[in-house]
C-alpha positions as CSV (number, residue, x, y, z in Angstrom):
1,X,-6.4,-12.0,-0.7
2,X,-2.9,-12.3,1.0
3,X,-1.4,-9.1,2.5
4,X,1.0,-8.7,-0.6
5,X,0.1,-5.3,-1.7
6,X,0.7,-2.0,0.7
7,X,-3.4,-1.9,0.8
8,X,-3.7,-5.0,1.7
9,X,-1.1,-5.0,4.4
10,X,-2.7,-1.5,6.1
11,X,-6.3,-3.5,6.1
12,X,-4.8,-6.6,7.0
13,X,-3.6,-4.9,10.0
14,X,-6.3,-3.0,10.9
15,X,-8.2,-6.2,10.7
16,X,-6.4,-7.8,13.4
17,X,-6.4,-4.4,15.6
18,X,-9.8,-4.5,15.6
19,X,-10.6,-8.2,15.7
20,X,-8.9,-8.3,19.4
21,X,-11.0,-6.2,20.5
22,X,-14.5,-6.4,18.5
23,X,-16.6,-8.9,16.9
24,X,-15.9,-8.5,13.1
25,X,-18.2,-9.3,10.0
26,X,-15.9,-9.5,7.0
27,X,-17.3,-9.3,3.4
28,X,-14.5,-9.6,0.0
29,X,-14.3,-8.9,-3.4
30,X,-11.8,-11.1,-5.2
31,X,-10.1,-11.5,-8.6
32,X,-8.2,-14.4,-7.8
33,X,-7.9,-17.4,-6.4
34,X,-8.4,-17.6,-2.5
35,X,-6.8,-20.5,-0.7
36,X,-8.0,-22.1,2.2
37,X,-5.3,-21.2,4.4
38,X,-6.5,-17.2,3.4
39,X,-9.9,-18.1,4.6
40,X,-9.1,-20.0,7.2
41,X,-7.1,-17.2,8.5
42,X,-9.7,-14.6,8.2
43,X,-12.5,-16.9,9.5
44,X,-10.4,-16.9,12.2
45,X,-10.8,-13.8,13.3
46,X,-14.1,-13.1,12.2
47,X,-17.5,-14.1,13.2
48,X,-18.8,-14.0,9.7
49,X,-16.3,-13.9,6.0
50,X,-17.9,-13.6,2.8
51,X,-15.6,-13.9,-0.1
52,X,-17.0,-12.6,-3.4
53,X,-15.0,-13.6,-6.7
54,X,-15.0,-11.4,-9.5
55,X,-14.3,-12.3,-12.8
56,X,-11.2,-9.9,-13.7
57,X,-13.1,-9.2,-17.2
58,X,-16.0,-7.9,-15.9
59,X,-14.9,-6.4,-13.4
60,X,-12.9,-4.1,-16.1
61,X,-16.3,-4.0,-18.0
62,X,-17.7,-2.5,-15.4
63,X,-15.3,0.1,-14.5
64,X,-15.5,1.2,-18.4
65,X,-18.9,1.1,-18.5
66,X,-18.9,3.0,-14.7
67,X,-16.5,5.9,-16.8
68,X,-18.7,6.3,-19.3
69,X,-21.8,6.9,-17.9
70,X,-20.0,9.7,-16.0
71,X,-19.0,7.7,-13.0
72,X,-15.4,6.9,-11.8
73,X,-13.5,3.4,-12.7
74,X,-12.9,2.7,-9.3
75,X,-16.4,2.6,-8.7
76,X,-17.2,0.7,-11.3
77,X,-14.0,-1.5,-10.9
78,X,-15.1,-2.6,-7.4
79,X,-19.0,-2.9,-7.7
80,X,-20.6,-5.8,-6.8
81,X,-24.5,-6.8,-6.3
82,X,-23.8,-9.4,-4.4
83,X,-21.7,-7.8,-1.6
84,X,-24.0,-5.5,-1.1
85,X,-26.8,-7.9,-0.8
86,X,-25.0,-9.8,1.9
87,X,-23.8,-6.7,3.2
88,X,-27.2,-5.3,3.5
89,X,-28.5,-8.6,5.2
90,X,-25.8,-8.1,7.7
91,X,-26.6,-4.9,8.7
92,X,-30.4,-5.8,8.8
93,X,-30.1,-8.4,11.2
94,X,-27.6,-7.2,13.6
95,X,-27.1,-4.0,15.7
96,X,-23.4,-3.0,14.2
97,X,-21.5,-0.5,16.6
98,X,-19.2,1.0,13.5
99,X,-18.5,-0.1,10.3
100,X,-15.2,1.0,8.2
101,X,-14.2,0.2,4.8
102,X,-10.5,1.3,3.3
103,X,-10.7,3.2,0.3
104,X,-13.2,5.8,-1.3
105,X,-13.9,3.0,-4.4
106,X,-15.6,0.8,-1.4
107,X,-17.7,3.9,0.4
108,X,-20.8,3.3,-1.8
109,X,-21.3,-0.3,0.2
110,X,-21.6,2.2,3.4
111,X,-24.2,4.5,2.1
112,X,-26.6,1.7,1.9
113,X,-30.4,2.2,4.3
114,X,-29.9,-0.7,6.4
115,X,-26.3,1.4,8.0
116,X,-27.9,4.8,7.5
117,X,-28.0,4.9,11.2
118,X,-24.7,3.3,12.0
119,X,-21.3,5.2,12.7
120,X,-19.5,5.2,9.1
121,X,-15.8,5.2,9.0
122,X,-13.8,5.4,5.9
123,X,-9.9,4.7,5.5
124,X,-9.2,6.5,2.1
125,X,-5.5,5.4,2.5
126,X,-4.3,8.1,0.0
127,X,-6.2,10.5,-1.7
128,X,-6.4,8.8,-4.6
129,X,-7.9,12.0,-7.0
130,X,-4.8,13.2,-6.3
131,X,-2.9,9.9,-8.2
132,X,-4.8,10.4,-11.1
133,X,-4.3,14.2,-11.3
134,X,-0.1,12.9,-11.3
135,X,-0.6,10.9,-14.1
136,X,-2.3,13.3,-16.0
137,X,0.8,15.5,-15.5
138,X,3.1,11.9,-16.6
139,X,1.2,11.3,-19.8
140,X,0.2,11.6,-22.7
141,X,-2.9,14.0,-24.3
142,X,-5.6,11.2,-24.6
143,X,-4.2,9.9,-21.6
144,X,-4.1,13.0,-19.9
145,X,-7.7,14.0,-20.7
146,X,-8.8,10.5,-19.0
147,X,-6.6,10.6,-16.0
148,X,-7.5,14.4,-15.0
149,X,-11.2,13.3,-15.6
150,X,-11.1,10.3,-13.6
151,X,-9.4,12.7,-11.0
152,X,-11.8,15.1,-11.3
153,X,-15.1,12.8,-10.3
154,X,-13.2,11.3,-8.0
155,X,-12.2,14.1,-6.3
156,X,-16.0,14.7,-6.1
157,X,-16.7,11.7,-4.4
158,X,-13.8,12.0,-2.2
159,X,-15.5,15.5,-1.0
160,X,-19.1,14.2,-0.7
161,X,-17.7,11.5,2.0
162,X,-17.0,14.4,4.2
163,X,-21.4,14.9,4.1
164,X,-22.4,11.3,5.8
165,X,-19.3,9.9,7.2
166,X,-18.5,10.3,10.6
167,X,-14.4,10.0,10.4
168,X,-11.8,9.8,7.7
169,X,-8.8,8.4,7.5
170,X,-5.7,8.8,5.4
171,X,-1.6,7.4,5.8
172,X,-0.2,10.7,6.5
173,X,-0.6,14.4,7.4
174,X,0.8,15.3,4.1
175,X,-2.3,13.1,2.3
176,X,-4.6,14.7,5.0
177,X,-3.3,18.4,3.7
178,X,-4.1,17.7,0.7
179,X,-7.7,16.2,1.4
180,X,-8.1,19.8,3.6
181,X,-7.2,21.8,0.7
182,X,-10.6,21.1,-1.4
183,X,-12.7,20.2,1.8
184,X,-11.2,21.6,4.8
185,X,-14.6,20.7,7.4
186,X,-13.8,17.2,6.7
187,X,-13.9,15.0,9.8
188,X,-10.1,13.5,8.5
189,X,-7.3,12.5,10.3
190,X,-3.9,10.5,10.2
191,X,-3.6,6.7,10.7
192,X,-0.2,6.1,9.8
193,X,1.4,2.9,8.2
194,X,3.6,0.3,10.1
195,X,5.9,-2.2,9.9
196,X,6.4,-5.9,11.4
197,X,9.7,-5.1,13.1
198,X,9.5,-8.8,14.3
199,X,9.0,-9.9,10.9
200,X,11.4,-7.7,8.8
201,X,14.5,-7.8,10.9
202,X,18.1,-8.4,8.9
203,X,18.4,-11.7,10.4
204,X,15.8,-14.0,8.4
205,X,19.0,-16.4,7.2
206,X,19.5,-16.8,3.4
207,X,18.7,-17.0,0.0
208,X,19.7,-19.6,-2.2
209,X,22.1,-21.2,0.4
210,X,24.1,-18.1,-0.2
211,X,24.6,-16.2,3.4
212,X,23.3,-12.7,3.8
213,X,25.5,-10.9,6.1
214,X,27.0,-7.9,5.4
215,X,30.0,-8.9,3.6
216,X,28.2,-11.0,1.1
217,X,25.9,-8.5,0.0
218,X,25.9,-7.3,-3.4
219,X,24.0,-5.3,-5.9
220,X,20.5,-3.4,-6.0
221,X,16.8,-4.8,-5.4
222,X,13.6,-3.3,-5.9
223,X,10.5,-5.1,-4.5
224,X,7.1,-3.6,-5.5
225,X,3.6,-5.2,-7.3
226,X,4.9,-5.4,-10.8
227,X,1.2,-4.7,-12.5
228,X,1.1,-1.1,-10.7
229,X,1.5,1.5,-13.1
230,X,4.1,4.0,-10.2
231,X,5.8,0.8,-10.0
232,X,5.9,0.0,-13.2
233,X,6.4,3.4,-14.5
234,X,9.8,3.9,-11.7
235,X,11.5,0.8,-12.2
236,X,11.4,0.9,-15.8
237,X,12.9,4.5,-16.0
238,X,15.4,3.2,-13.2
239,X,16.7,0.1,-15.4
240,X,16.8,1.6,-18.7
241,X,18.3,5.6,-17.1
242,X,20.1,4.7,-14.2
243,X,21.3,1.2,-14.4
244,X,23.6,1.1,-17.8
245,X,25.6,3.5,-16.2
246,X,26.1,2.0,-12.8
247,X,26.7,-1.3,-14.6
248,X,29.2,-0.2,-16.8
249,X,31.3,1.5,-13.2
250,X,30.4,-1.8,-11.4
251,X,29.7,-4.7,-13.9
252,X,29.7,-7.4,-11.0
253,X,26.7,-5.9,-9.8
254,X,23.1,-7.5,-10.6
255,X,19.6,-5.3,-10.2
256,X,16.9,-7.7,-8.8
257,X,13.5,-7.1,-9.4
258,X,11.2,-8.5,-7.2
259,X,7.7,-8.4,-7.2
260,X,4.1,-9.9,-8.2
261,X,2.4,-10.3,-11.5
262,X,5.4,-8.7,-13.6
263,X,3.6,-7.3,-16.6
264,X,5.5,-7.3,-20.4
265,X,6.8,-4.2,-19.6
266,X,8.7,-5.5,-16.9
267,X,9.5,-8.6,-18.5
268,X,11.3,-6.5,-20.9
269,X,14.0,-5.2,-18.8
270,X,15.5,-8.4,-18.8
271,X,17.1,-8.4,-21.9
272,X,19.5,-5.4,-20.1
273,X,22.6,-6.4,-19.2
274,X,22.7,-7.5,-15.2
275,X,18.9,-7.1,-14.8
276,X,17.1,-10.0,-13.3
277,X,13.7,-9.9,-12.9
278,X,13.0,-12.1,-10.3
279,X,8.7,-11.5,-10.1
280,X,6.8,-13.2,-7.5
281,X,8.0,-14.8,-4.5
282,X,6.9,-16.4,-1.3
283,X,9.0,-14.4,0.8
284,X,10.3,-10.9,-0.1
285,X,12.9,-10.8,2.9
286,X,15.9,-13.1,1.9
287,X,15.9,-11.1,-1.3
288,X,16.1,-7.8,0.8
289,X,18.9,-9.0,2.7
290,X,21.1,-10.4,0.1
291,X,21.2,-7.3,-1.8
292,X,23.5,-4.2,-0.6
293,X,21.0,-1.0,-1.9
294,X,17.5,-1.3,-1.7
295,X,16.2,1.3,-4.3
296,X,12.4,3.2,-4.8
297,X,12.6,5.3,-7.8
298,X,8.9,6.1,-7.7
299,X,8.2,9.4,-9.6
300,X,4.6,9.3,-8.7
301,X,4.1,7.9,-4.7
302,X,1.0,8.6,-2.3
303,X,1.4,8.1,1.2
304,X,3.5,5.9,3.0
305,X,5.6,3.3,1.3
306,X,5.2,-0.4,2.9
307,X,8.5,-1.1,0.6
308,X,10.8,1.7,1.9
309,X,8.9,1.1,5.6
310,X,10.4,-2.8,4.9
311,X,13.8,-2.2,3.4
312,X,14.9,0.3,6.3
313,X,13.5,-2.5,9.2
314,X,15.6,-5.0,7.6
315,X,18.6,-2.1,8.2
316,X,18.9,-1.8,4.6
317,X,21.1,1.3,3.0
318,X,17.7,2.9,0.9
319,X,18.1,5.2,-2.1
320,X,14.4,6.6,-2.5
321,X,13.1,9.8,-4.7
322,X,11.2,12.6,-2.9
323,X,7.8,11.4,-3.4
324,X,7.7,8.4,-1.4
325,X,9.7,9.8,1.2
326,X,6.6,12.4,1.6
327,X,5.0,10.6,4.9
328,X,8.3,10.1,6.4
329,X,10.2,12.0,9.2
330,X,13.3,10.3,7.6
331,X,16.7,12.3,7.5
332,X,18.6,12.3,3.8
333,X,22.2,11.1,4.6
334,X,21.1,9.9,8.1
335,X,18.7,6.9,7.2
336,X,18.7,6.7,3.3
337,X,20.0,8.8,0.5
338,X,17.6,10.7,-1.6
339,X,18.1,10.9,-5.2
340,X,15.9,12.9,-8.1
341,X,18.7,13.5,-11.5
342,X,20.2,10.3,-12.8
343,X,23.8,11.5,-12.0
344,X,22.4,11.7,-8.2
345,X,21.2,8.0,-8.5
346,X,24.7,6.9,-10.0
347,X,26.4,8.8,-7.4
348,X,24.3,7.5,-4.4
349,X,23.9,4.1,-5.1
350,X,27.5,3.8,-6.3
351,X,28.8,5.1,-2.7
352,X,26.9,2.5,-0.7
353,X,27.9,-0.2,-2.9
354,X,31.8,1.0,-2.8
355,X,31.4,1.1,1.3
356,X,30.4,-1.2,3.3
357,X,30.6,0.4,6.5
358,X,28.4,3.2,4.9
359,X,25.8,1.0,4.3
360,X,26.0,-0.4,7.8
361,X,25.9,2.9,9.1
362,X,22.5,4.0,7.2
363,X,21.0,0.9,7.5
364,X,21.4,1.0,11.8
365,X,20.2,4.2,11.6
366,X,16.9,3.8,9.1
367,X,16.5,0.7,11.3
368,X,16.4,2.5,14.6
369,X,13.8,5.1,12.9
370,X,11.5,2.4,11.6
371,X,11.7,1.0,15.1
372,X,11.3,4.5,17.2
373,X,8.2,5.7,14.8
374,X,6.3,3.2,12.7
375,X,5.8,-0.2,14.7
376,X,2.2,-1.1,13.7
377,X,1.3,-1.7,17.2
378,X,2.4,2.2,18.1
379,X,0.6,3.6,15.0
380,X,-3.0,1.8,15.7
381,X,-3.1,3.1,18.8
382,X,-5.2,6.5,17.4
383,X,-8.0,3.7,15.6
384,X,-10.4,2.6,18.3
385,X,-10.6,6.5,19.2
386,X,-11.2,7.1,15.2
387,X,-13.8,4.4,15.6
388,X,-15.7,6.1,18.9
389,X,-14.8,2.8,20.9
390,X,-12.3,4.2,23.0
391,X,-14.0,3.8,25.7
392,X,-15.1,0.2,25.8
393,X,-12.4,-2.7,26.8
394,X,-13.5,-4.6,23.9
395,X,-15.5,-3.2,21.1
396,X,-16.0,-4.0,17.3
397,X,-16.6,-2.5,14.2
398,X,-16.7,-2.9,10.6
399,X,-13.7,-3.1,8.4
400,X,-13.2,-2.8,4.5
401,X,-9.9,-2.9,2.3
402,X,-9.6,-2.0,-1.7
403,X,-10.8,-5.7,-2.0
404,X,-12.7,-6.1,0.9
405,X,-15.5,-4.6,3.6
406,X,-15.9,-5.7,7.4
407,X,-18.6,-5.0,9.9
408,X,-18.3,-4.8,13.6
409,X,-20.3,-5.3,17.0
410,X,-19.3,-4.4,20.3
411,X,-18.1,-7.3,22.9
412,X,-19.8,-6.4,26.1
């Protein structure tokens, strides 16, 4: 599983945090293809890697059949026999020093006898009950009923972590608030998300053979998984609210969407006039830089956004709503421009494409607060203390993502 989704990319990291200083036993859960480079690239970091594919059908199956029998999807979503089998092999034959997994769908795999006596870590990432309570709010009555349900269970599991774990982590103090609120002697903290300053820095040459510097940019992007229903949800309201009108002030101008696995919905948006839905892509950056507004209309957002985190290292001028500005120190009208109304959206995103030196202005100053506050190297620095392995030159532990669960020993 590449690091193409914001989960991934907070595991992905962790992974290699840990992996420099631990010997790491990596166990997956995949829905789709894995390439040899992907292995080869965990294998190299890990003493063991077991991938385990799951048939995206059952896997859906399962989560249904997990709902109905009073469980939560997630759990059923990301169950799997077999990764617990070689999971519990693992931790039968060697002497772990911590194991972690990301997300409260994967905690089950932790709860098994043969780690009963091992440190347990788990990296909720957001408090995901609290997602499903939002789109309860955003839908429909049917819908509703089964979002606030599947919130509600959760929710329970979330809180029962708190009896056998001994650390939580979430992205941001606002996400550990909230996880306070309904169990407040939970052993939680904040680990928050980074960026790859190196990586997403404005120079990263062109796209198309057409140059990116500042006087070539034009129009709006939005990069984002394209099967994710925030994503899917904000980008639609974006193209078919916000976007007619800025066209018709600036009909130039193109709206790029970027992004994998573009579902009908998105496909659809198409059809308006100066949309381009770009969809996957090997490399998100030149389409960053090309573009003169980066924008995140997410009405529903949990913790910290990898795609605003991007956008402002690449000194992009960022027009983002409230909610995934939640986990950020950032400064409306300093490093982006915050927008809720449509008229705000028109007006923001029309200034920063009318001025360039605007733009400029915002995107040095997002760029410098990206760089001050969220290098990944700077905000690991709390996790081998949240792992107990402070105090060992090189440790280990075990690691898990949404798709994925690592195990740890201690170098000595």
């Amino acid at each position: 599983m590449p690091p193409n989704r914001g989960d991934r990319i907070r595991t992905c990291n962790f992974l290699r945090h840990i992996a420099k200083r631990a010997d790491v036993w990596l166990g997956c859960l995949s829905d789709e293809p894995v390439t040899d480079d992907t292995y080869d690239s965990l294998r190299s970091l890990c003493c063991q890697v077991a991938i385990v594919p799951v048939e995206p059908r059952l896997r859906w199956l399962r989560a249904g059949t997990s709902f109905l029998t009073g469980r939560t999807i997630s759990a059923g979503a990301f169950s799997s026999s077999r990764l617990r089998h070689i999971v519990s092999q693992w931790a039968a034959q060697t002497s772990f020093d911590s194991a972690l997994c990301s997300s409260s769908a994967l905690a089950p795999y932790l709860q098994i006898p043969e780690l009963e006596n091992t440190p347990r870590h788990v990296d909720l990432i957001d408090v995901d009950s609290e997602k499903w309570f939002d789109y309860a709010k955003a839908s429909g009555l049917i819908k509703r009923r089964i979002f606030h349900l599947e919130g509600s269970r959760l929710r329970k599991l979330e809180s029962g972590i708190s009896d056998w774990a001994s650390g939580i982590t979430v992205v941001s103090e606002p996400e550990a608030q909230i996880y306070r609120s309904f169990r407040s002697d939970g052993p939680i903290q904040s680990i928050a998300n980074g960026v790859d300053v190196d990586y997403f820095t404005p120079e990263v040459g062109s796209l198309d053979g057409v140059s990116t510097n500042s006087s070539s940019q034009s129009g709006c992007v939005f990069v984002g998984a394209l099967d994710y229903k925030p994503n899917i949800d904000g980008i639609t309201w974006f193209a078919r609210s916000v976007w007619p009108q800025l066209r018709r002030k600036h009909s130039d101008q193109t709206l790029k969407i970027v992004g994998r696995e573009p579902v009908a919905e998105v496909l659809k948006l198409s059809e308006i006039d100066g949309v381009e839905v770009v969809g996957t892509v090997p490399d998100i950056r030149p389409y960053l830089s090309q573009a003169a507004v980066a924008v995140v209309p997410l009405h529903i957002a949990r913790g910290v956004q990898n795609k605003v985190l991007e956008a402002l290292a690449m000194a992009k001028a960022v027009v983002a709503s409230p909610d995934p500005l939640v986990g950020l120190r950032v400064e409306d009208g300093l490093h982006l421009l915050k927008a809720v109304e449509v008229e705000q959206w028109v007006g923001c995103v029309s200034r920063l494409l009318e001025d360039a030196e605007l733009r400029r202005e915002i995107g040095i100053a997002g760029q410098a607060y990206v760089t001050a506050h969220h290098r990944w190297e700077q905000c690991l620095e709390p996790l081998m203390r949240f792992l107990h392995l402070e105090n060992h030159p090189d440790d280990g532990s075990v690691v898990t993502n949404t798709e994925c669960q690592i195990l740890h020993r201690e170098i000595t």
